[in-house]
N, C-alpha and C positions, 0 to 999 in steps of 0.2 A: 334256521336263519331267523330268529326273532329279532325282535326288534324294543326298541325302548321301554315298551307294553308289556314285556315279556316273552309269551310264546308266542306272540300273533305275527306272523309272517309281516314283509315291512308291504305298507296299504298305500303307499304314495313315498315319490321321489327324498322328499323331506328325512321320511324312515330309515331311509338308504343312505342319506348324508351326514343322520346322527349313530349310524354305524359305522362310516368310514372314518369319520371322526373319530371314535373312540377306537379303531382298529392301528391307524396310523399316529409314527413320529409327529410332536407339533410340527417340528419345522419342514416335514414332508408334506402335513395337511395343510402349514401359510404357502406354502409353493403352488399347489393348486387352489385353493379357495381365494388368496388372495388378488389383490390389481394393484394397478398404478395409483399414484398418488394419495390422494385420501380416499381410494374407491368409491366416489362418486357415481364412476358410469356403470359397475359392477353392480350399484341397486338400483342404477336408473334403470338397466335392462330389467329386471324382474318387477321394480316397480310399474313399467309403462303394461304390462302383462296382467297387472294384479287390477289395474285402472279400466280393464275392458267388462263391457255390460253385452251378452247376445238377445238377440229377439227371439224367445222358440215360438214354434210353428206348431200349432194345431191341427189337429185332425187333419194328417197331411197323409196319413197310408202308406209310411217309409216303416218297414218293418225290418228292414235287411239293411246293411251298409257294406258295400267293396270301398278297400283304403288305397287299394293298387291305383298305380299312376304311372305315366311311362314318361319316362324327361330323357330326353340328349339318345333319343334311342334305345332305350334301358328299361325294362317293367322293373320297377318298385311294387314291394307289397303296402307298403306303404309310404305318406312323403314326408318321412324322417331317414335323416342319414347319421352316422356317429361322426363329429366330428373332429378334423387331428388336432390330436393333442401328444405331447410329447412321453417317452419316458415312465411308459405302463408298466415296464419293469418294475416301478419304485413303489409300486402299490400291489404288485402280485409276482411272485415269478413266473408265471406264464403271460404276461405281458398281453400284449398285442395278439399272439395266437390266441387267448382265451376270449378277446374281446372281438375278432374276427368271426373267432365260432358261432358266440353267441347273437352276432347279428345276423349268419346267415342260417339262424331257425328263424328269423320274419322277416327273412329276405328285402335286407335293405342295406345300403353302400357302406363301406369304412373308409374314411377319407385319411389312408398313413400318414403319420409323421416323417419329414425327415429323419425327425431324431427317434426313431423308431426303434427299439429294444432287442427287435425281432426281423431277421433276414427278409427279405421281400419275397425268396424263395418259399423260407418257411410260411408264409402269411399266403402265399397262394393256394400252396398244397392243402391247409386249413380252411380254406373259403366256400362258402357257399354261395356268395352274394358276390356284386361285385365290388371291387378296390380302383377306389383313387388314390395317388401320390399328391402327398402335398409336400410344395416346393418352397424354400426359400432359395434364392438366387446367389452364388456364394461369388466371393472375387475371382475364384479360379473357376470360369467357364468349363473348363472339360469336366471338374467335377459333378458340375451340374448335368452338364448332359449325360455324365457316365449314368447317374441316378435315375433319368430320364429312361435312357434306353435299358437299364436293366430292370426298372420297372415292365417297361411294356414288353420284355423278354418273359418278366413270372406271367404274365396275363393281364396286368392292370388296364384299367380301361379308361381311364382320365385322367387330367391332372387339373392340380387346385396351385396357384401361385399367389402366396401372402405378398399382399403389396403396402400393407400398412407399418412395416418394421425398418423403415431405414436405421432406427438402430431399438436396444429393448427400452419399453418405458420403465420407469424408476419404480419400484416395486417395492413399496418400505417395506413388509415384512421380510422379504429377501435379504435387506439391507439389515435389518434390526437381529436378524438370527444370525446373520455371515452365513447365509445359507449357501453348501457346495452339496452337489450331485453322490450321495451313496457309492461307493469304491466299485460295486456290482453292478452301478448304470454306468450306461454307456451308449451312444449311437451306432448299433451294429453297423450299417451299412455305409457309413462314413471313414474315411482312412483311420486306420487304428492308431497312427504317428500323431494326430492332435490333441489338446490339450481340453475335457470337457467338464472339466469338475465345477468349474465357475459357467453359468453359462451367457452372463453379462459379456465377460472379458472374450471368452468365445465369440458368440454375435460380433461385437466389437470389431475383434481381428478378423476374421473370415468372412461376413457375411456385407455384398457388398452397398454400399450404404447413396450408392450416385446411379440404384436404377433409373430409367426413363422410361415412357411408353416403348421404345423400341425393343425392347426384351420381350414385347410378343408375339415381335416378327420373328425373334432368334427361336425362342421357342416352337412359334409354329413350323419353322426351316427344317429343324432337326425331327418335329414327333406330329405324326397325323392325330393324334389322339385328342378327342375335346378339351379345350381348354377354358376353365374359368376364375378370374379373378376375386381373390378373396379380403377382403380390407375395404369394402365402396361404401359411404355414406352420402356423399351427392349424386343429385342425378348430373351433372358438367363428370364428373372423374364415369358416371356408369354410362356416359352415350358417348365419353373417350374410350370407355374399353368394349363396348359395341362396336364403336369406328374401326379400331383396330383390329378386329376380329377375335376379339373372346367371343367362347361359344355360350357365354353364363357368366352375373356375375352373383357374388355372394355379401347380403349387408350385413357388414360386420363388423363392429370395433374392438374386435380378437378380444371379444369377453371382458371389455373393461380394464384390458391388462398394460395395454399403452400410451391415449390420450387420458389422462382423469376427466377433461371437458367436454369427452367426445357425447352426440346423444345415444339415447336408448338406441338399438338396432331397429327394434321395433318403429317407434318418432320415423325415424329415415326413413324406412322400408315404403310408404305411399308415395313418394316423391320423386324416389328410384325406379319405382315399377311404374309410375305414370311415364315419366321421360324415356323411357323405355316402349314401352306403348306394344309390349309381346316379342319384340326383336329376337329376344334371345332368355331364356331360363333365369329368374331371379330366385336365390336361394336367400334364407335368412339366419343367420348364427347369431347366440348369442340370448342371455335369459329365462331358454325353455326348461320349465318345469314343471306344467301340469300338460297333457291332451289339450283342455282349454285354449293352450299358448300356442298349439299348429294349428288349432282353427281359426285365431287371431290371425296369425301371419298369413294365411290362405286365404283370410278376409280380405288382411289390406294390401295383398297383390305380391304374395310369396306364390312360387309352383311348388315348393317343399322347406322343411326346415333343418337346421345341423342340432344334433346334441353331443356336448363337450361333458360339462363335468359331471353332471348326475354317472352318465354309465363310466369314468372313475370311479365314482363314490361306491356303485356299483361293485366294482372288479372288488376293490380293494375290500369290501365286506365279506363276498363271498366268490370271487372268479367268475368264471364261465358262467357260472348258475345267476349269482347277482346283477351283469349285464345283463344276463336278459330277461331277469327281473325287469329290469328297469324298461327297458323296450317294451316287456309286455303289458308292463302299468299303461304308457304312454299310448299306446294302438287300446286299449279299454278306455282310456278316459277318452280318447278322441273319437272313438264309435260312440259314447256315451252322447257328449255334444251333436254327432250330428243326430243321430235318432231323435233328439231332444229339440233337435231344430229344424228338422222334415228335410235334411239331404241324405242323399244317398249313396254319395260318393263325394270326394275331395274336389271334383271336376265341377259339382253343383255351389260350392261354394264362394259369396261374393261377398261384397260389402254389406247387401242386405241382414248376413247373419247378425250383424253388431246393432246391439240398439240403437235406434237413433239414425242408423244409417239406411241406404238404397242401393241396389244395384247400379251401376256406375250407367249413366244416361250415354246415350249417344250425341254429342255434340255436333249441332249443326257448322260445318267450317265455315269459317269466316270467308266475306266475299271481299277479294282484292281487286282493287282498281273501280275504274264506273263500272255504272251499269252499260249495258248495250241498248245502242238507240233505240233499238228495233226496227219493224217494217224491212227487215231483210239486212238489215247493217249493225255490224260486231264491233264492239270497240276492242283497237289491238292490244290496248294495254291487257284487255283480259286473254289475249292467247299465250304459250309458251314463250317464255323470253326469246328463246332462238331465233324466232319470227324476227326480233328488231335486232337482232346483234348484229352490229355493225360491218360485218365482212357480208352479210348475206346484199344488205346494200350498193355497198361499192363494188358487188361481182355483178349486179345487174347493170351499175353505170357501165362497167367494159363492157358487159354484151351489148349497150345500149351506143355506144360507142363505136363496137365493129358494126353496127347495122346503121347506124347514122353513115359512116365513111366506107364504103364497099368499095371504094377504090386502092384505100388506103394498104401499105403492105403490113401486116400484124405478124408482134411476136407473140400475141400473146398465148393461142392454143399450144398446148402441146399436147397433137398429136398425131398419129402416120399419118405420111403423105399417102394420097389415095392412088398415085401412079402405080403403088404395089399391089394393087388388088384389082381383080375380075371376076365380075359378075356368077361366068362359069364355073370359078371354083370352088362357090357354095354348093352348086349339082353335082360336081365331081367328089367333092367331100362326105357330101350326107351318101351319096352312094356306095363311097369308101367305106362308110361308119355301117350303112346296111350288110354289104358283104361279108366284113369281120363280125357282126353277128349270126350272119349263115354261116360262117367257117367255125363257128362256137357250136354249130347244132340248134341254135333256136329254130323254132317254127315259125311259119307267116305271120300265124296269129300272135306269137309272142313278139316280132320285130313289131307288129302292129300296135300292139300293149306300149310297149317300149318307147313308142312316137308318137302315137297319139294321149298315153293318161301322163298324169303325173311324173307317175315312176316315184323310185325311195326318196328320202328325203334330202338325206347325204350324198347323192347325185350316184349316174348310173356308168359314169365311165372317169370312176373313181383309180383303177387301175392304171387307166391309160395317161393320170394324169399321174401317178407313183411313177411307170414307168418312165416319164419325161421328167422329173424330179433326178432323177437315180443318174441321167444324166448329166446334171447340171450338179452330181455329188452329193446331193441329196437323199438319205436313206429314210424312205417314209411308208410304213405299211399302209397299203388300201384303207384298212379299218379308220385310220388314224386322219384322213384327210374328208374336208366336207367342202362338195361344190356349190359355189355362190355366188349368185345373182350381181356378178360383179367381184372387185376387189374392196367396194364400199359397204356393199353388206356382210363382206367376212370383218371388217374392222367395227362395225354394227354388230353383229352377234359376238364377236370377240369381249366386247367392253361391258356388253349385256350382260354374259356369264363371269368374267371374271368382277366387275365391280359391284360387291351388294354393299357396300355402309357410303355413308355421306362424308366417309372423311379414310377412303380408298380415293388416293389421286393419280392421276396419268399424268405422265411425266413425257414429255415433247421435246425431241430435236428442234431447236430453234434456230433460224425458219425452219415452219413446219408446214406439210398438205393441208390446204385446208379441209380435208374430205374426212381427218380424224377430228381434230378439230371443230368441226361440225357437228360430227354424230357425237362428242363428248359434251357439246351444248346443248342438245336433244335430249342427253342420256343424264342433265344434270349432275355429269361428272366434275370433278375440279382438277384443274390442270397446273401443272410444273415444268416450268421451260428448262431444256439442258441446251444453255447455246454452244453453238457451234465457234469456237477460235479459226485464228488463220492456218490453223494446220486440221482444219475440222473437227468433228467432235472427238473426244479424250473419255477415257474410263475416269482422270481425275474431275472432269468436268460434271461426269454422271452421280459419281460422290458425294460430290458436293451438294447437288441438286437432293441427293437422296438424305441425307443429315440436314438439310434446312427442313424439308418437310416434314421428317421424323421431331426436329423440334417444335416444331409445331403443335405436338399428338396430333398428326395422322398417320397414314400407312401407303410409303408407294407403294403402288400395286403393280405397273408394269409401265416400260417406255417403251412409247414406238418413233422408230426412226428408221431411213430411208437407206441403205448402207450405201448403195451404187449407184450413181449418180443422178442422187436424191432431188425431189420436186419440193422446193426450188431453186435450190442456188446451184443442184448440178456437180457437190461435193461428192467424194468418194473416200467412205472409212478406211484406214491402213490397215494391211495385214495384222500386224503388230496389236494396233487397237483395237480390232475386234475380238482377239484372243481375249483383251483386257479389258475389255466390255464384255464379255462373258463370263469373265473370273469373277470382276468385280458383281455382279447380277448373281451368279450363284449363292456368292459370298452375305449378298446381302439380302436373301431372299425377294426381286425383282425379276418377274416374266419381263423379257426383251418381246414385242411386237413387230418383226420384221416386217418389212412392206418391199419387195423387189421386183418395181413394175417394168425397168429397164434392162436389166443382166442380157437380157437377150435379141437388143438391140441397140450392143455395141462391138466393133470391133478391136479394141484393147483387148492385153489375156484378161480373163477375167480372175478376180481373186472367189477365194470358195462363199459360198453364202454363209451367215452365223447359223443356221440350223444346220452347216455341214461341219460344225464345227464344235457342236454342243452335247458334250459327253452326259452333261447331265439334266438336259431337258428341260432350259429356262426360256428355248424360244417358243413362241408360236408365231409360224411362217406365212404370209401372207401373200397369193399369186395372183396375179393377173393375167390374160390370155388379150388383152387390150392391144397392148402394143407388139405382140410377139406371134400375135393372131388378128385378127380384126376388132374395133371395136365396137359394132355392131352386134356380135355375138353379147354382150355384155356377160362374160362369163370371167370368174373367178376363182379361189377354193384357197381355204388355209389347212396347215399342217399342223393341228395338236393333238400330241402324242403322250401329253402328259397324262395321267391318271388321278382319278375323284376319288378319294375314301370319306365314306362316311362316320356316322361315330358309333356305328357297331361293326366296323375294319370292313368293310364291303367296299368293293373297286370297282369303279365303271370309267371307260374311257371321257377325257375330255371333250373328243370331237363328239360322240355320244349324245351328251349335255346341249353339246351348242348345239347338236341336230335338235334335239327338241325344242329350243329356241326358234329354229329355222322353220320348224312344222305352224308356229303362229304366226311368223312374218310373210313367208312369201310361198311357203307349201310345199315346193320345190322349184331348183332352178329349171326354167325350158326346158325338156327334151328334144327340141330339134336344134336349139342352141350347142347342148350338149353332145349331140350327135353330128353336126357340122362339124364342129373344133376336135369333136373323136377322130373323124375323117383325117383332117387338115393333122393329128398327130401319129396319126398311121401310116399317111404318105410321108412323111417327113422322118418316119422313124425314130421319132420320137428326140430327134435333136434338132429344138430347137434355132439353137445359135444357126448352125450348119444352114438351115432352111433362111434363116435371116440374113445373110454373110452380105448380100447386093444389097440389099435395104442399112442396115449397118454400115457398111461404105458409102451408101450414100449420104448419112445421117453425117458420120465421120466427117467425111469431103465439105459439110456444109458448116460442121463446127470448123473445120479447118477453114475455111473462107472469112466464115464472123469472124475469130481471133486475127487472122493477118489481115481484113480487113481496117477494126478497131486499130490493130498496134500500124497500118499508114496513117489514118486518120488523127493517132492520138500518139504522135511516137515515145516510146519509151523518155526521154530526154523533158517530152514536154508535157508527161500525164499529171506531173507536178504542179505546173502552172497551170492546167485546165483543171485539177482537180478532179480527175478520172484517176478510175483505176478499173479493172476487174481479176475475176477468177478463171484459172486454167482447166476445165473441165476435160477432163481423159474420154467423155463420151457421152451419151444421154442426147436429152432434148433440151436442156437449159443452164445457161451458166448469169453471174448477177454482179452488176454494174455499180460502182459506187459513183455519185456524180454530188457537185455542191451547191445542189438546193433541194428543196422539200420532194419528192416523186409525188405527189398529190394527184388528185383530178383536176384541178385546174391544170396542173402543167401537162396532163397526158392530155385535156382538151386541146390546149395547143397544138401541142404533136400532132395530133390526128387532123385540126382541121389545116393548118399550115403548114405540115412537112409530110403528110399522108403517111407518117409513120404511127402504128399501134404496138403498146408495149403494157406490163404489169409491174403497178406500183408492187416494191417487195413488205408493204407494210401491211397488208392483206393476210400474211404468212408468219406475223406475230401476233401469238395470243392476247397477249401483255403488254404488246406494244412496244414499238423498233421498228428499224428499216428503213425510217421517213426518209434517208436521202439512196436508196438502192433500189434500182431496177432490175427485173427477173426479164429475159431474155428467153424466148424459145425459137427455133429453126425450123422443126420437124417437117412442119404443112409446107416449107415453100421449097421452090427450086433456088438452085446455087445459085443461078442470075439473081432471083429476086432477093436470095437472101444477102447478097452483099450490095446490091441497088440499099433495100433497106438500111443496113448499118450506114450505108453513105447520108440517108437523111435522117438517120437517128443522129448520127453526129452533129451533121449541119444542124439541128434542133438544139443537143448537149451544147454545141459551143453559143450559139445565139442567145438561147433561154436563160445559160451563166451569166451572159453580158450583162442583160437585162437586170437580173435576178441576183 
């Protein structure tokens, strides 16, 4: 393999290029050597490379260098990968299998082409290292995914999606030659039926040109596989495709071949990986051609770099052997640099290496808001927003409200009347919960264990709560359910594990609990209302909410909403609609957060819960023993069933995940809580409802009172003139009042001190604000007498307050 010299084998990249040169067709060799426009950004990348000065390091005692590195789960022997490039056939006929071999002798990745030469099959069987697919995004969806999953059928282990090509840049020598594709190339793995000789007019027609961020939720839907974006030159497009969950992205102006004005790769690269700040793997493509040029990029905050055309220029001189020539120049010259500059591996390397430069300082954060006075006093503006958000406020005026007026009758609790419960049947319970432990075989000392420590994390009568699931049609394995400290810490851990970027939103039935709502301003989550219409909420309503956000560039992550006769307006989702809220959710990659604190303390049939209903595992189910057991017990537990793969295809359950969440928060739930409520579903044999049936009828009896109260007080005929109206609730503890003026705290001061009636503005239960003239009504805590005494002076109040007002 000589080289321009004659017989001396080729000494650098360069050598390799004035071989391939004189090996290939011109107009095969402008196809790759060329770019867009006047090739501008084609020398800006090699130029911004040629422009760097390092600092070596003296008598530093580095005698040895490892180039290995391990990204996305993966050991690298070193951090170069080959980058895709199309249509290696046209420069060898062994294609892509010569170029696959040759990078798994220094075990490092080959990033395929679509338009790939060589079957995916073929490219696996040949591997030594691993493969990524790189994507372009075609109009026909199925084909794309076909590509997808037949990749991750040969074994590929990532994928790379070009986001820079809505269509090809104009490529004068392209243009200047009429350059078409050699009758022998061709994109194996693409329908053999289209048309590739042009591949302008290709792109063109096929390739679809109105991406959005939304293509990497499609993506992520269909393939567990890491995903990283390849085309980012700002850091606004690379902390967009962190939000959205790329797992990596890649700085690259596709070699110069599409914008003329774009910058060097290199220019961009500090600016990317600043905004970034470690989130996620930045790669950098484009201009490398000495060792010198990965320890640039490594300098100024690459974790590894792409090489495109050298190992071409490579193949095409001499195949298999030439690639990895070229590979092997590249791992010499870049042990070269570090020994020369006292690191010892790719991991040592920082901005320090570069002359002139430092190791990136630790910036002291800036301090927001005052200082604090001191002497024992904080000023609030420096605590967590949460702290002043305004619902946290107006929940203290109501409580401050029912303690001012003790006479007064309130709607505002919801929750059991306490006439269902005795003292005794916490004794008889935990006894219950003992005994089914003896009838298990445990010993003293283990019932002992069992109630006196901790116990596991994901709770110890995890069965007993599958079993009570199972009948309410729920099918949930033991493994798959974690007990919690409430129904507020499963919506707390829930939001923890699924939401990591800043631009993952929760999406909210609105009115919505304030209890998610809460912990998603704690959790500096950002939220998305899905309101509820007069026939409650709709899959077209969820839709909707999910394309506004998506335009946005973010990523819904999940909605929670209330299906059965939800807190607080006391709706209930239709058969029909939740089929279609689980279609739609599947459809558009969206976890449902079910929350169903009521189901079992109504007497209506009940419809099935969405997790009994969810073939494909978009809900995570969220229980409470509150209302259906005591609330005292403060006991909980959700159902996720879903599974984690990570990016070297390892599966661990989701409830899993969130248990170790749970291990930092609260350690474990109770065991004597646990063991009461074990009891209390032992006796009851684990149905629920059954056990509720007298509490339920009462609950019933008492919305049946408020409604024919309201319709004497407000008759039908004349809810027009008074400007009332309300909702027909099938069951629960709360249904919501329209009335024609503001619900505010001034008017609920009224109420209370002058009609001894207490009730909840419903403006409390929009995130975003609504509700100002609707009030939330609950029954639960009082009896039938008091509860229709009350509506008699919430009226008298409604019609009075209208006068006035």
């Amino acid at each position: 393999m000589p080289s321009e010299h004659g017989d001396t084998p080729p000494l650098n990249l360069d050598d390799y290029e004035e071989l391939a040169r004189a090996a290939l067709d011109p107009g095969i060799w402008d196809f790759i050597r060329g770019g867009a426009g006047d090739e501008r950004a084609v020398a800006a990348n090699t130029a911004a490379f040629d422009a760097v000065r390092f600092a070596p390091r003296v008598l530093s005692g580095v005698d040895k260098v490892d180039l290995s590195i391990r990204l996305l789960d993966q050991s690298w022997a070193m951090p170069i990968a080959v980058a895709p490039m199309a249509h290696h056939t046209m420069v060898h006929p062994e294609g892509e299998v010569a170029t696959v071999r040759a990078a798994g002798r220094f075990g490092v990745p080959v990033v395929v082409s679509t338009f790939a030469g060589r079957t995916f099959e073929e490219l696996a069987a040949a591997a030594a290292g691993p493969l990524w697919l790189q994507l372009y995004c075609f109009r026909d969806r199925g084909l794309t995914r076909e590509l997808v999953e037949r990749a991750a059928a040969a074994g590929f282990t990532g994928l790379v999606l070009t986001v820079d090509v809505p269509r090809l840049g104009r490529r004068l020598r392209d243009v200047r030659n009429a350059f078409r594709l050699p009758e022998h190339v061709r994109p194996v793995n693409l329908p053999a039926s289209a048309a590739y000789s042009s591949t302008d007019v290709h792109a063109r027609s096929e390739l679809d040109p109105a991406l959005d961020w939304s293509v990497v939720d499609w993506l992520r839907a269909i393939s567990p596989l890491p995903l990283l974006l390849k085309g980012i030159l700002t850091p606004d497009d690379a902390l967009h495709a962190a939000g959205v969950g790329a797992d990596g992205v890649i700085v690259s102006n596709h070699g110069g071949r599409q914008l003329d004005a774009a910058p060097a790769t290199l220019d961009a690269l500090p600016a990317v990986a600043d905004a970034l700040g470690g989130r996620c793997p930045v790669l950098l493509d484009g201009g490398v051609r000495r060792g010198r040029d990965v320890a640039a990029a490594l300098a100024r905050g690459a974790d590894a770099v792409l090489v495109g055309r050298p190992v071409l220029y490579g193949l095409a001189a001499a195949g298999e052997e030439g690639a990895a020539g070229v590979l092997g120049i590249l791992a010499d010259e870049l042990t070269d640099v570090l020994l020369q500059t006292g690191r010892r591996s790719p991991s040592d390397v920082d901005a320090s290496l570069l002359f002139g430069g430092a190791a990136p300082a630790v910036a002291a954060p800036a301090v927001e808001g005052p200082a604090d006075p001191g002497g024992g006093l904080l000023a609030k503006q420096g605590l967590h927003s949460s702290v002043s958000a305004p619902v946290m406020d107006t929940m203290n005026f109501l409580n401050e409200i029912t303690t001012r007026h003790p006479g007064a009758i309130s709607f505002a609790p919801g929750r059991p009347l306490e006439d269902f419960f005795q003292t005794e049947q916490i004794f008889r319970w935990l006894r219950g919960y003992i005994d089914h432990l003896t009838g298990l075989g445990r010993s003293g000392e283990q019932i002992r264990t069992t109630l006196f420590q901790y116990g596991a994390t994901a709770g110890h009568i995890r069965d007993l709560v599958s079993r009570t699931l199972a009948d309410d049609g729920v099918t949930a394995d033991p493994a798959d359910i974690v007990v919690t400290v409430g129904a507020q810490e499963a919506m707390f851990l829930a939001l923890r594990a699924l939401f990591a970027s800043p631009r993952d939103v929760l999406l909210v039935a609105s009115p919505c609990y304030v209890g998610i709502t809460g912990a998603a301003r704690m959790l500096d989550i950002a939220m998305a209302e899905v309101p509820e219409g007069p026939d409650g909420l709709t899959a077209a309503a969820f839709e909707h909410a999910v394309a506004e956000v998506r335009a946005k560039g973010n990523r819904p992550r999940a909605f929670y909403l209330v299906p059965d006769y939800s807190n607080p307006s006391g709706s209930t989702v239709p058969l029909r609609a939740r089929h279609e809220l689980l279609e739609a959710a599947a459809r558009d990659g969206v976890l449902i957060l079910e929350d169903s604190p009521y189901r079992m303390v109504g007497s209506a049939p009940p419809l099935p819960p969405l997790k009994a209903l969810d073939p494909a595992r978009c809900v995570v189910h969220i229980g409470s023993f509150a209302k259906s057991a005591f609330p005292g017990a403060r006991l909980g537990y959700l159902v996720a069933d879903q599974e984690v793969v990570d990016a070297g295809g390892e599966r661990t359950r989701l409830a899993d995940e969130i248990a170790k969440l749970k291990s930092m928060l609260t350690v474990n739930t109770p065991s004597l809580s646990q063991a009461v409520v074990g009891g209390l579903l032992l006796e009851s044999d684990f149905g629920l409802r059954a056990r509720n049936e007298v509490a339920a009828a009462a609950y019933d009896a008492n919305l049946i009172a408020v409604l024919d109260t309201l319709n004497r007080l407000f008759p039908e005929d004349g809810q027009a003139e008074h400007g009332v109206s309300w909702n027909r609730p099938t069951g629960g503890f709360f249904l919501a009042v329209n009335v024609p003026f503001a619900a505010d705290e001034a008017a609920l001061a009224v109420s209370a001190e002058q009609y001894g009636v207490i009730w909840t503005p419903m403006r409390y239960f929009h995130p975003s604000g609504g509700g100002e003239n609707v009030i939330r009504l609950a029954w639960s805590y009082l009896t039938r007498e008091r509860a229709v005494e009350g509506i008699e002076r919430f009226a008298a109040f409604v019609t009075e307050y209208t006068g006035v007002h």
